[in-house]
Each structure stands twice: as structure tokens, then as C-alpha cells.
VOZAMAR-662693 format. One line per 5 residues: number of its first residue (from 1); their letters; for each residue x, z, y of N, C-alpha, C. Coordinates in steps of 0.001 Angstrom, whole numbers. Example, Ala and Ser with C-alpha at 12.3 -4.5 7.8 and 13.67 -1.06 7.14 Angstrom:
BEGIN
1> as> 13190/7800/-5690/12300/7800/-4500/13200/7800/-3300; 12850/7080/-2250/13670/7140/-1060/12900/7870/30
This chain:
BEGIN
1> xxxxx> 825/0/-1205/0/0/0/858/0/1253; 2156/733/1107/2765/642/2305/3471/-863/2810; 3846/-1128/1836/4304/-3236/1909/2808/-3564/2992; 1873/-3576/2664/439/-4034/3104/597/-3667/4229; 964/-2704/4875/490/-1214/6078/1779/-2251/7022
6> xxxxx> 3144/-2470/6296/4104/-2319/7393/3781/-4123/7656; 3447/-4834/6582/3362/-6461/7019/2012/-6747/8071; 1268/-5167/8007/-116/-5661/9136/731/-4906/10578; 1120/-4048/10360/1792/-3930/11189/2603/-4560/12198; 3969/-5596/11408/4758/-6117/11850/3724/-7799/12486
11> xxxxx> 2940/-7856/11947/1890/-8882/12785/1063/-8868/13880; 649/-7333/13946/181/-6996/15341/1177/-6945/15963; 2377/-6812/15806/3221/-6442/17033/3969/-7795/17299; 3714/-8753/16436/4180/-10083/17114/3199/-10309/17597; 2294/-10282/17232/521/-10766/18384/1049/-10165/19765
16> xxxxx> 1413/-8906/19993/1267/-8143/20965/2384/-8625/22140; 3153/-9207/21275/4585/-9549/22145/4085/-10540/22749; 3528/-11828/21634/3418/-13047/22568/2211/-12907/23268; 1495/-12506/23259/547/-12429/24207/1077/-12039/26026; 1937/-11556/25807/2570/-11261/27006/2882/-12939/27908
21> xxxxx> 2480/-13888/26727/3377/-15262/27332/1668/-16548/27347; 819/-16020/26941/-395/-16414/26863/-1618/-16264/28327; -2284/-17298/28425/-2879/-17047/29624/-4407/-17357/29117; -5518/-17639/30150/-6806/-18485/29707/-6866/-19373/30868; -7194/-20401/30536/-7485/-21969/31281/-8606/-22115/31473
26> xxxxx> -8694/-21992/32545/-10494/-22495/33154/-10325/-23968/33905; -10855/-25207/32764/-10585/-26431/33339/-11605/-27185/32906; -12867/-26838/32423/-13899/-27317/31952/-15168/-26457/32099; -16088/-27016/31546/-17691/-26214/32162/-18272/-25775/31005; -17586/-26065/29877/-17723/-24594/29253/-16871/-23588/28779
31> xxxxx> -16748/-23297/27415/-16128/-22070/27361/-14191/-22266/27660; -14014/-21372/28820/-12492/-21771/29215/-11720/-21740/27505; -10163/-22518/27673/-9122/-22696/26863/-8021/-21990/26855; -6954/-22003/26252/-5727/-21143/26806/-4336/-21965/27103; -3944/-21203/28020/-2867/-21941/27585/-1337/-21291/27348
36> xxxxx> -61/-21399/28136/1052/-20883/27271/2010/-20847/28569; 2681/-20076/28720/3326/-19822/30088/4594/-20598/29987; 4954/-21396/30756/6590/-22300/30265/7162/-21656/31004; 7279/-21288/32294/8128/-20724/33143/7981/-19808/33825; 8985/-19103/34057/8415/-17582/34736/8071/-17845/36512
41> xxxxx> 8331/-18691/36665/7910/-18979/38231/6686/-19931/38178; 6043/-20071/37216/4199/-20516/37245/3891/-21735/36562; 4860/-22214/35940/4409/-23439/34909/3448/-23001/33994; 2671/-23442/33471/1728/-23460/32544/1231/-24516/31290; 1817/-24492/30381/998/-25243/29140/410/-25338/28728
46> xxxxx> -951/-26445/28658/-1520/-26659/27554/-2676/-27976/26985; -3509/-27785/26592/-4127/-29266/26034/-4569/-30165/27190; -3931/-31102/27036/-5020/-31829/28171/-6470/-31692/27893; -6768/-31930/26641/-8679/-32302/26443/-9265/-31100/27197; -8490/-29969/27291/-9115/-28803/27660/-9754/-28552/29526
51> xxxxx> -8459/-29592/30301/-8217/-30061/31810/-9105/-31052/31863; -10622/-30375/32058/-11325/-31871/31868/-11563/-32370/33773; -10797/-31499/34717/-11163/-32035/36186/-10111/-31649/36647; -9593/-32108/37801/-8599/-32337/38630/-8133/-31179/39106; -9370/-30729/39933/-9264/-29564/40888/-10319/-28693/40170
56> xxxxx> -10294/-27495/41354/-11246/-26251/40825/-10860/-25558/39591; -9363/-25522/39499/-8703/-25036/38288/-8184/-23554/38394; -8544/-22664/37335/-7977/-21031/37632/-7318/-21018/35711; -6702/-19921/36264/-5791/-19463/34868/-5985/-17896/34857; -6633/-17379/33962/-6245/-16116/33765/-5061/-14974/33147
61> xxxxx> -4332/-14626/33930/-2977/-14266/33520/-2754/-13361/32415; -1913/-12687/32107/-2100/-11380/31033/-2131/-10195/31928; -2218/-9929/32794/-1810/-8805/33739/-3822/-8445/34009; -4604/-9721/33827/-6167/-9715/34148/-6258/-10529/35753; -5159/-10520/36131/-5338/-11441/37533/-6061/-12800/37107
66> xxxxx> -7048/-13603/38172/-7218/-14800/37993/-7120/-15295/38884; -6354/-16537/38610/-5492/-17383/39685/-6046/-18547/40024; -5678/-19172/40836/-6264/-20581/41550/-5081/-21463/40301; -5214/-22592/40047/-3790/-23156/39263/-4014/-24904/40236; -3006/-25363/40153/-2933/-27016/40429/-2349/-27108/39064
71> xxxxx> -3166/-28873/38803/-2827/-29708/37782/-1204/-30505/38403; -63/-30411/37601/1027/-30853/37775/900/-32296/37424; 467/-32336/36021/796/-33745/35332/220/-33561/33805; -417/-34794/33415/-1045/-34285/31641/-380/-35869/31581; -670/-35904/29977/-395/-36847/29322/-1718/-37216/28148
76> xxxxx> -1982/-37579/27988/-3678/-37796/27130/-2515/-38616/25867; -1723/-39201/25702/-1129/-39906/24244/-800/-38175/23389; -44/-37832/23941/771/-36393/22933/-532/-35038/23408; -1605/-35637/24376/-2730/-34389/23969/-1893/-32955/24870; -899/-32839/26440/-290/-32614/27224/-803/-32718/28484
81> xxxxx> -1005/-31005/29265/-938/-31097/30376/-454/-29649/31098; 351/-29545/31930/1013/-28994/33028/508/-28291/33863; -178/-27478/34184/-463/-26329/35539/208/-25656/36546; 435/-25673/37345/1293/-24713/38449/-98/-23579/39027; 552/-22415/38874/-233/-21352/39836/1007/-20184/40185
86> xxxxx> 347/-20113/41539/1151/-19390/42600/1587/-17561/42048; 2445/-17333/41090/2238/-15883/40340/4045/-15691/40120; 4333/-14747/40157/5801/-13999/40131/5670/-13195/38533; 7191/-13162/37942/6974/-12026/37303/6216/-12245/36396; 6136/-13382/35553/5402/-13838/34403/6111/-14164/32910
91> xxxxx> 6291/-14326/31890/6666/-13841/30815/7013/-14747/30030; 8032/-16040/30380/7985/-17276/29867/7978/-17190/28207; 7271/-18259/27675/7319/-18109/26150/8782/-18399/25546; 9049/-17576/24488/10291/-17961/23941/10021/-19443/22774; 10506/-20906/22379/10311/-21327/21786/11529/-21397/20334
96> xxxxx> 10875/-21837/19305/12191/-21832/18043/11603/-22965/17443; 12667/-24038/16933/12657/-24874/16104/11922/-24947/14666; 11329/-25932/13911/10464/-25915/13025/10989/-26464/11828; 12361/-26347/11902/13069/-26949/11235/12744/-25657/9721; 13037/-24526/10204/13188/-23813/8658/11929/-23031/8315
101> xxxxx> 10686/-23520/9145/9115/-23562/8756/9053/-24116/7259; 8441/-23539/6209/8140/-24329/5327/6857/-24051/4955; 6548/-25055/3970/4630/-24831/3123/4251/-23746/2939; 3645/-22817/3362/3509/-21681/2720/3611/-20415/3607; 4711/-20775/4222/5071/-19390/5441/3412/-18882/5683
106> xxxxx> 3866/-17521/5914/2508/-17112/6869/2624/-17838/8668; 1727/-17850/9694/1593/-17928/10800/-84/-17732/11177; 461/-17140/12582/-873/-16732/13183/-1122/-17844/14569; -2002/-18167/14798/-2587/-19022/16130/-3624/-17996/16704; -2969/-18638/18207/-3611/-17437/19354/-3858/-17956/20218
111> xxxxx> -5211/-17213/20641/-5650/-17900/21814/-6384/-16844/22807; -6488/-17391/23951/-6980/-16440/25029/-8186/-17267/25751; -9830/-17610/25072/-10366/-17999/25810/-11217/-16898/26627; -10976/-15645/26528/-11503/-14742/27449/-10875/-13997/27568; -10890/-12567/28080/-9901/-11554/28911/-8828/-11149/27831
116> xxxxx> -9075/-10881/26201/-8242/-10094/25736/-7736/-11185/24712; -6546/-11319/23988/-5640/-12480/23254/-6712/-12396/21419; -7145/-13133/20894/-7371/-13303/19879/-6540/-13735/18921; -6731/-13639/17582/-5611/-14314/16390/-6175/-14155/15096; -5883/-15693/14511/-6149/-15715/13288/-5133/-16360/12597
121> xxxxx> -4800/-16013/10900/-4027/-15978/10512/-4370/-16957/9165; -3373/-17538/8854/-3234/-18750/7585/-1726/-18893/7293; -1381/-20352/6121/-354/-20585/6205/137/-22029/6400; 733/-22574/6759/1799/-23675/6683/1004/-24182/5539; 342/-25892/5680/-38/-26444/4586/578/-27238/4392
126> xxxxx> 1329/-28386/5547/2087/-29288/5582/2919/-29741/6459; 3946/-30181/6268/5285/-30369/6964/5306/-31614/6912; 6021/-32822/7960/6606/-33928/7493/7504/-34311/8870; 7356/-36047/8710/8514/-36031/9988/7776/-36315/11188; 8082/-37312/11840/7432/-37661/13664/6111/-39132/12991
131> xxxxx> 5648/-38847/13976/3827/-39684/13844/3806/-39565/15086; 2374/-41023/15249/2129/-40863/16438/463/-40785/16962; 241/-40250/17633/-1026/-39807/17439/-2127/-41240/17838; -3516/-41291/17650/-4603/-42439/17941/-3686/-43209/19378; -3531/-42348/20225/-2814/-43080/21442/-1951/-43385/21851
136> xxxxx> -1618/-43385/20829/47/-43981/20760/1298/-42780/21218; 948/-41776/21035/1899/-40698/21651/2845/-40397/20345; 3721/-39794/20791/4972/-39714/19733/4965/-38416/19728; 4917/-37562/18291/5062/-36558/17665/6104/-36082/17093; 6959/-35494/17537/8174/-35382/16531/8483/-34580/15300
141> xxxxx> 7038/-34069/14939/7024/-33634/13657/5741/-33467/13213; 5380/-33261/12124/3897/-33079/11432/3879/-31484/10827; 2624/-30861/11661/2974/-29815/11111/1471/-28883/10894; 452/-29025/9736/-361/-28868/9584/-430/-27348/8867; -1738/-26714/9694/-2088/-25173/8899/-3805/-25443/8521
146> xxxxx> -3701/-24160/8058/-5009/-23728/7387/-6014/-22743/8425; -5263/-22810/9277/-5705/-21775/10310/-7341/-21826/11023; -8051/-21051/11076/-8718/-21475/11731/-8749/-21364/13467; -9283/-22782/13428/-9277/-22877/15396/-10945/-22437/15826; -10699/-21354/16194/-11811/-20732/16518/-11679/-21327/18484
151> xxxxx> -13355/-21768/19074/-13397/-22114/20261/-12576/-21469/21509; -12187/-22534/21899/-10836/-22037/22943/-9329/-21881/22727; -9388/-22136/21347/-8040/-21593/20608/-7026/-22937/21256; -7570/-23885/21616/-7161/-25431/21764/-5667/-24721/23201; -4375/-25050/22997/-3381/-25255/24160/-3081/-23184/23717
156> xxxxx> -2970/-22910/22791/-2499/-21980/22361/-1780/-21724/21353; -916/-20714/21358/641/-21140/20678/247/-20844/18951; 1193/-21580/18373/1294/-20502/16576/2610/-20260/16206; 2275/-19017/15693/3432/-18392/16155/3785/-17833/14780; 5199/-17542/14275/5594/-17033/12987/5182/-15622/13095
161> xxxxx> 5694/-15330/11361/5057/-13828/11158/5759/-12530/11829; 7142/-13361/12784/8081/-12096/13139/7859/-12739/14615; 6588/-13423/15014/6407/-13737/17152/7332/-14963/17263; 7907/-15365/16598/8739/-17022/17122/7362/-17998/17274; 7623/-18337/18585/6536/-19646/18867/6991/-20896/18530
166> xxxxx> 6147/-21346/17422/6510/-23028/16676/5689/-24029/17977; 4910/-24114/18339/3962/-24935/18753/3218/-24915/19862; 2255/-25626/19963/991/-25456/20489/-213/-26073/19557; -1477/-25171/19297/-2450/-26167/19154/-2865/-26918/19792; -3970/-27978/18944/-4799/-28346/19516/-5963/-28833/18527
171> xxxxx> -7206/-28818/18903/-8215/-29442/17981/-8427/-30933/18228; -7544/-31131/19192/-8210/-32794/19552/-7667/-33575/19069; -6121/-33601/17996/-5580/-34365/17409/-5676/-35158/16076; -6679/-34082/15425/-7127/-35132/14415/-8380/-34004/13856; -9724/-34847/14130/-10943/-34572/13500/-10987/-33462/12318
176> xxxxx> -11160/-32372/12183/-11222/-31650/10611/-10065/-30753/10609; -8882/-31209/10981/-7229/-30606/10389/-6894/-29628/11744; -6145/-29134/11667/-5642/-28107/12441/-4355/-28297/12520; -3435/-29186/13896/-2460/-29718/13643/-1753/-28708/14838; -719/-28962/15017/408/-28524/15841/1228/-29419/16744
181> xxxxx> 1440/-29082/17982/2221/-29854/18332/3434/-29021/18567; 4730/-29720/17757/6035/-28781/17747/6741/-28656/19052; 7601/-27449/18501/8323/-26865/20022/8804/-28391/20440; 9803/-28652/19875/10589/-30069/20305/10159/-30943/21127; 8425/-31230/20828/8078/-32581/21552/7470/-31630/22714
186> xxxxx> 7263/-30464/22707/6746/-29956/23801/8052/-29650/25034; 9204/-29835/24463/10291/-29194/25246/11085/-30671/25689; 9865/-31987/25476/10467/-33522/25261/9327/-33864/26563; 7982/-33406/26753/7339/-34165/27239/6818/-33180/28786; 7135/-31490/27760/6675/-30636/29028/7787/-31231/31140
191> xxxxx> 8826/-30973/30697/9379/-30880/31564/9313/-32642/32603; 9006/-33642/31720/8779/-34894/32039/7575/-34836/33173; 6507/-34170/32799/5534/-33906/33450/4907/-32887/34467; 6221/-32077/34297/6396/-31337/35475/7470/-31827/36793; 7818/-32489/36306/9263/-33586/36985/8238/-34702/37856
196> xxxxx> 7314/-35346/37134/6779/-36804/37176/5175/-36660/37155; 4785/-35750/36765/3330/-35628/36659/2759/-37013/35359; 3524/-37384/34891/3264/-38330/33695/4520/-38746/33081; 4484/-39630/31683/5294/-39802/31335/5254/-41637/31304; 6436/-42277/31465/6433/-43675/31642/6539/-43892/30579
201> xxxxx> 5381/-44988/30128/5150/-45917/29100/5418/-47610/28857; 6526/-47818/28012/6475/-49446/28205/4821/-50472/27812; 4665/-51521/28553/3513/-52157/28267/3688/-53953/28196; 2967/-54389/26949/3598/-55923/27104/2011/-56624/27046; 832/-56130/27122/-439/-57240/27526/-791/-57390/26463
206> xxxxx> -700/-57469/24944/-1112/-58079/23578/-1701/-57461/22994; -3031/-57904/22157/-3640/-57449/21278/-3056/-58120/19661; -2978/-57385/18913/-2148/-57323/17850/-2138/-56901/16450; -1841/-57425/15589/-2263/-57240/14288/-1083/-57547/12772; -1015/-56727/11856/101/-56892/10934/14/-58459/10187
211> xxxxx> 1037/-59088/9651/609/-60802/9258/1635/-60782/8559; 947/-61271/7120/2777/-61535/6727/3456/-63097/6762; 4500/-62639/6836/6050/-63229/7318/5609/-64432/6168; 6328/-65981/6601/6654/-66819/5051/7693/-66443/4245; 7657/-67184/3118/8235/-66416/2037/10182/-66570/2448
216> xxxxx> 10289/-67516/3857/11666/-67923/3588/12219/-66895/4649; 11388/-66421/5531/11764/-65468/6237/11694/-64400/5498; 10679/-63564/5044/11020/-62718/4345/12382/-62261/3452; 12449/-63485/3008/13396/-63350/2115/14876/-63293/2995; 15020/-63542/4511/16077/-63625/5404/15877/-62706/6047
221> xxxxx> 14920/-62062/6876/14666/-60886/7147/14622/-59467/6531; 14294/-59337/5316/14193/-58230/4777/12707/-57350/5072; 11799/-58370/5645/11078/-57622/6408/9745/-58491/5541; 8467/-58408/5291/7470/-58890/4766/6759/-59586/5941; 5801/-58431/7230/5294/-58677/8025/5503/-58860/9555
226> xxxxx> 5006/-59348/10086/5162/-59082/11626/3985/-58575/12199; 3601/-58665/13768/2446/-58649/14407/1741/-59975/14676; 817/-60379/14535/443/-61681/14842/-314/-61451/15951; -420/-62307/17043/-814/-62080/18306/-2362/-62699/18512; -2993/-61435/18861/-4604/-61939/18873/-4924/-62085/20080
231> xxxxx> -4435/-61403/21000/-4881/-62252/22446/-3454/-61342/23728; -3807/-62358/24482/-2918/-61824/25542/-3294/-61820/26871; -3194/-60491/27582/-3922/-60422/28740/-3208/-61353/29719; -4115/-61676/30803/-3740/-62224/32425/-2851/-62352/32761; -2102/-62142/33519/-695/-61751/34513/93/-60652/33794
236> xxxxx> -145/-60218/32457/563/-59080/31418/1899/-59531/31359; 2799/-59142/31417/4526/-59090/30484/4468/-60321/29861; 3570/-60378/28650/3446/-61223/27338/3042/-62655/27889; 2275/-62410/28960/2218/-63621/29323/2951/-64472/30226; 3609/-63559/30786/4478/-64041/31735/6043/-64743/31113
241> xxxxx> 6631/-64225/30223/7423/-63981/28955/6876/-65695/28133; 5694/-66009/28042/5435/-67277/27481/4834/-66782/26114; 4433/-65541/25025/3881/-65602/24332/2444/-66059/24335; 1908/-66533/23265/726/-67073/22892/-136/-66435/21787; -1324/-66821/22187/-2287/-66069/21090/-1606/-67602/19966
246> xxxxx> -1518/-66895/18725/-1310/-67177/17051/534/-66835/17268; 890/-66287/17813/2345/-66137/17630/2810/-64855/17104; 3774/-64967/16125/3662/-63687/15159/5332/-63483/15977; 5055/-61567/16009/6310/-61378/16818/6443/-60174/15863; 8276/-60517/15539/8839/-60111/14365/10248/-59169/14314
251> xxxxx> 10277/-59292/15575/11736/-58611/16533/11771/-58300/17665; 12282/-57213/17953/12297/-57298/19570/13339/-55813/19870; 14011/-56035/21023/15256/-55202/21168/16385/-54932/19922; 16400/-55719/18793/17139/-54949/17944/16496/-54276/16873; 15204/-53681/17006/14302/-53388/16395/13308/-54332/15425
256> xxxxx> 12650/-54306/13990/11980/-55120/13300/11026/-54567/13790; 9734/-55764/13865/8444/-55243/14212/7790/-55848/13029; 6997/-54492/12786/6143/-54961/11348/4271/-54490/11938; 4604/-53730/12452/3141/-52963/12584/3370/-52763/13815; 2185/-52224/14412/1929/-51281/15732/2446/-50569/16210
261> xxxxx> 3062/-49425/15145/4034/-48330/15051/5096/-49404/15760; 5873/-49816/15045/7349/-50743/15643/7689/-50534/16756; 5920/-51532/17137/6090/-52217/18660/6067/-50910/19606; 5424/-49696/19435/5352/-48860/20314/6561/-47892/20082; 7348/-48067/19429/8863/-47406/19453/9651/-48075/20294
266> xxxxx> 9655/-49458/20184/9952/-49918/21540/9768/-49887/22610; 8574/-49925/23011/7768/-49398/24334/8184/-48142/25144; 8975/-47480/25370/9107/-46669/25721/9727/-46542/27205; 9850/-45220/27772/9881/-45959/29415/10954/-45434/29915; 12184/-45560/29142/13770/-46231/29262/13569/-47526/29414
271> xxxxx> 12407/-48298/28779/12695/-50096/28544/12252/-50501/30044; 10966/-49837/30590/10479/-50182/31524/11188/-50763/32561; 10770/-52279/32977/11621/-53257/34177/12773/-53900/33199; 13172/-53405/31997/14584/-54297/31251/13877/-55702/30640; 14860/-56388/30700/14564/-57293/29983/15242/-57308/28148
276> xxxxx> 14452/-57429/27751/14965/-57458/25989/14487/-58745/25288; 15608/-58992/24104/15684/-60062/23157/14171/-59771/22296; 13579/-61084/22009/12163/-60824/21409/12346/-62108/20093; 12213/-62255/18820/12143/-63149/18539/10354/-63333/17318; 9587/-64444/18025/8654/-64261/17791/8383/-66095/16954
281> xxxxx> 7276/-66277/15778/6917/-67289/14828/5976/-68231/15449; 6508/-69348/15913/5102/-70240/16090/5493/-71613/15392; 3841/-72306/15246/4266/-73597/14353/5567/-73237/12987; 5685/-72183/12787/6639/-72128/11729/7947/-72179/11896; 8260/-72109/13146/9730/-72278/13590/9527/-70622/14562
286> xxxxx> 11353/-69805/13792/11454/-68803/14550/11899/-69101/16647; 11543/-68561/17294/11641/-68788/18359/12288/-67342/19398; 13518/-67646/19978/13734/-66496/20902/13467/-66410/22207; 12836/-65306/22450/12290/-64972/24314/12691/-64528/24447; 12618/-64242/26003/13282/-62765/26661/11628/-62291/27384
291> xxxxx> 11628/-60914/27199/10210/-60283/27833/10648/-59089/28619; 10376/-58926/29791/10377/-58148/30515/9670/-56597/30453; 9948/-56100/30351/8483/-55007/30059/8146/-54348/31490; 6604/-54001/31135/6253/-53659/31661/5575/-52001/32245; 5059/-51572/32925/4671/-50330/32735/3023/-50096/32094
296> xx> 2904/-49523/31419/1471/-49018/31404/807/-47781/32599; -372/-48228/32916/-1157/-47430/34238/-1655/-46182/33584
């Protein structure tokens, strides 16, 4: 019984710690969200879905103060957004790598959608590597629990059984599952958006689809498929660049493009304004462009 006594123990008192680094988000019209303190001079983390308006934004602190907050910068691809409120003397979260997380660990997820910190407890169901979410946002790890996300829990941390913060939730990332977004991509996209109020995205105009390669390329490529090009916007990159709807594009920067995934590893907004090597299939003859990229709005 005492194993039982000291492991409930040693869990309230990581609840108790991080809560010190936990706030509540009032950014929607119904029940407020939470979010996660990044910096001790008033940064604030947490879901975008939760920031559903611009202005008229408050944060409730751990101290019980409630604050006015400004929106810094969100990101809607990685499910990311940024708060500033005017507060001293706040309790930045400590973050740790998810590297020696495995299946099974215990962890608790916490959230503060009203005055006092809540927590519920599960374990580690699944681990893997980087994905990218419906909107094309880049994940740098997969990291699924059993936890339940009780309302509001959304832009609140999960945290190991000894208070190390892995994450942030969120419920908006995939229908049913209870996913995580890891320290890493939060310590990849937070500061971007406190810098920039967004993060720059490459954009090339094309609607797009997997096609496979002929058998003589394949067999020279190493590669089966490409994207085959289903339409191309107006005044877009792609069009400017000279691609065409039926043109299967099979390369680009150095990179093989097989799928969607590919093309949006490329995309990224280091490329933005460069020009890069593209080599794309028409009439059956390989063909090389140069495409400019562009930004996405």
C-alpha cells in the first residue's frame, strides 16, 4: 500500500509544480481553454482552435489575477498560437525532450479551464517519427495517449510522472485520438511566432495528385510516382514557372516528389523568393524548370 500512497503522492506534487506554469485562456464564447506560460515576462501558449477572435482576449494567471492578453501570432497548420499579457513574475514552463518517452510510461494532461488546475491521468499509447497534420503543418514527432481530454483541456501541457513537460495538447488534431504536440516543434514554431506573428510558408499555385512514373523512369529514378498536375492557379509560381495542367512533377530542389508530403517538405519558408531546379513529365519527355516560389497568405 505504501508503493500506491508514495506514487499518488509523487503525482500530486508534479501536478502541483506545473501548475505554477499553467494559465486559463479566455478566447472563445464558450467554455475558456488553457494555456502554458513560455516566458516569464508574458508569453503565453496555446491552441489556436481555442483563439477563436482577435481581440477581447484575457488569461487567467495562477496567482487568480485575470489579465487583458494580445494575440502575438497563431499558426492554424501545427494547431499554434502566442499571447502576450502585461504580468511580472510568472513561472515559465520547464520543457524536456520526448526522446526517452516510451509506450507505456505513465503521464498526466492538465488543464486550467476554470480557476483551479485539473488532471487526468493515462499512458503513452504511441510513439513514432514527424507527420504532418490535415494542413500541412509539420510535426516533429507522433505522440499519442489514452488520456482523457476533458473540455478545455485543449493548449495544456502533458506532463511525465516526475512534472517534465513533453507537450501540449490539443483535441483539434485528429478527430477521436488524443495527440500531442512535442516540446521540439513547440520550441520550432513558438518563438517564430512570437518573432513574426506567423510562420512563412512556401507556395507554388497547383492542385495535385500521386501518378505513376513510366516504367523507364522508374526504373532510372528509383522512384514509382510523381504528382500529376490537376490544375494551376492564375498569376501562381506554377504558372508563371510554365507548368501545365497534365504535367507530372517528379523533382524539385534535390528532393523526389512522390506525394503531397514531398512537395510540402519543400515548401518551406527558407525557399520563399529562391529559385529551385524542378524537373517535371510532359508528352513523355522529362523536362527541367526553374520555379520561383512563392509565399502562401
Amino acid at each position: 500500500m505504501s508503493i500506491l500512497q508514495d506514487l499518488s503522492n509523487d503525482l500530486a506534487a508534479a501536478v502541483q509544480t506545473a501548475s505554477q506554469s499553467i494559465v486559463r485562456v479566455e478566447g472563445r464564447r464558450r467554455m475558456a481553454a488553457t494555456g502554458i506560460i513560455w516566458s516569464a515576462d508574458g508569453l503565453i501558449i496555446t491552441s489556436n482552435h481555442v483563439v477563436e477572435r482577435d481581440d477581447n482576449l484575457f488569461v487567467g494567471l495562477p496567482n487568480g489575477d485575470r489579465v487583458e492578453a494580445t494575440l502575438v501570432g497563431r499558426d492554424p497548420t501545427t494547431e499554434i498560437a502566442v499571447l502576450r499579457v502585461n504580468a511580472t513574475g510568472l513561472t515559465a514552463a520547464t520543457w524536456v525532450a520526448t526522446s526517452d518517452v516510451k509506450v507505456g510510461h505513465m503521464v498526466l494532461a492538465l488543464g486550467r479551464p476554470e480557476a483551479d488546475v485539473q488532471a487526468t491521468l493515462g499512458v503513452v499509447s504511441a510513439i513514432s517519427g514527424e507527420w504532418r497534420t490535415m494542413a500541412g503543418g509539420r510535426i516533429d514527432a507522433y505522440l499519442q495517449t489514452d488520456v482523457v481530454m476533458y473540455p478545455g483541456f485543449s493548449g495544456g501541457p502533458l506532463i511525465s510522472a516526475d512534472g517534465a513537460m513533453l507537450g501540449m495538447n490539443s483535441s483539434s488534431l485528429s478527430r477521436g485520438v488524443s495527440l500531442t504536440l512535442p516540446a521540439v516543434t513547440l520550441q520550432r514554431v513558438g518563438p517564430t511566432l512570437a518573432s513574426h506573428g506567423r510562420v512563412r510558408r512556401g507556395y507554388l499555385g497547383v492542385s495535385a495528385q500521386p501518378a505513376r512514373l513510366p516504367a523507364t523512369l522508374i526504373s532510372q529514378l528509383g522512384q514509382e510516382t510523381g504528382l500529376l498536375i490537376a490544375a494551376v492557379e492564375p498569376e501562381s509560381p506554377a504558372e508563371k514557372a510554365g507548368l501545365f495542367l497534365g504535367d507530372t512533377l517528379f523533382h524539385m530542389d534535390g528532393a523526389s516528389i512522390r506525394q503531397m508530403d514531398d512537395l510540402m517538405a519543400v515548401l518551406t519558408g527558407d525557399r520563399v523568393g529562391q529559385a529551385v531546379a524542378a524537373r517535371v513529365l510532359r508528352g513523355g519527355q522529362a523536362l527541367d524548370i526553374q520555379i520561383t516560389i512563392g509565399e502562401r497568405n
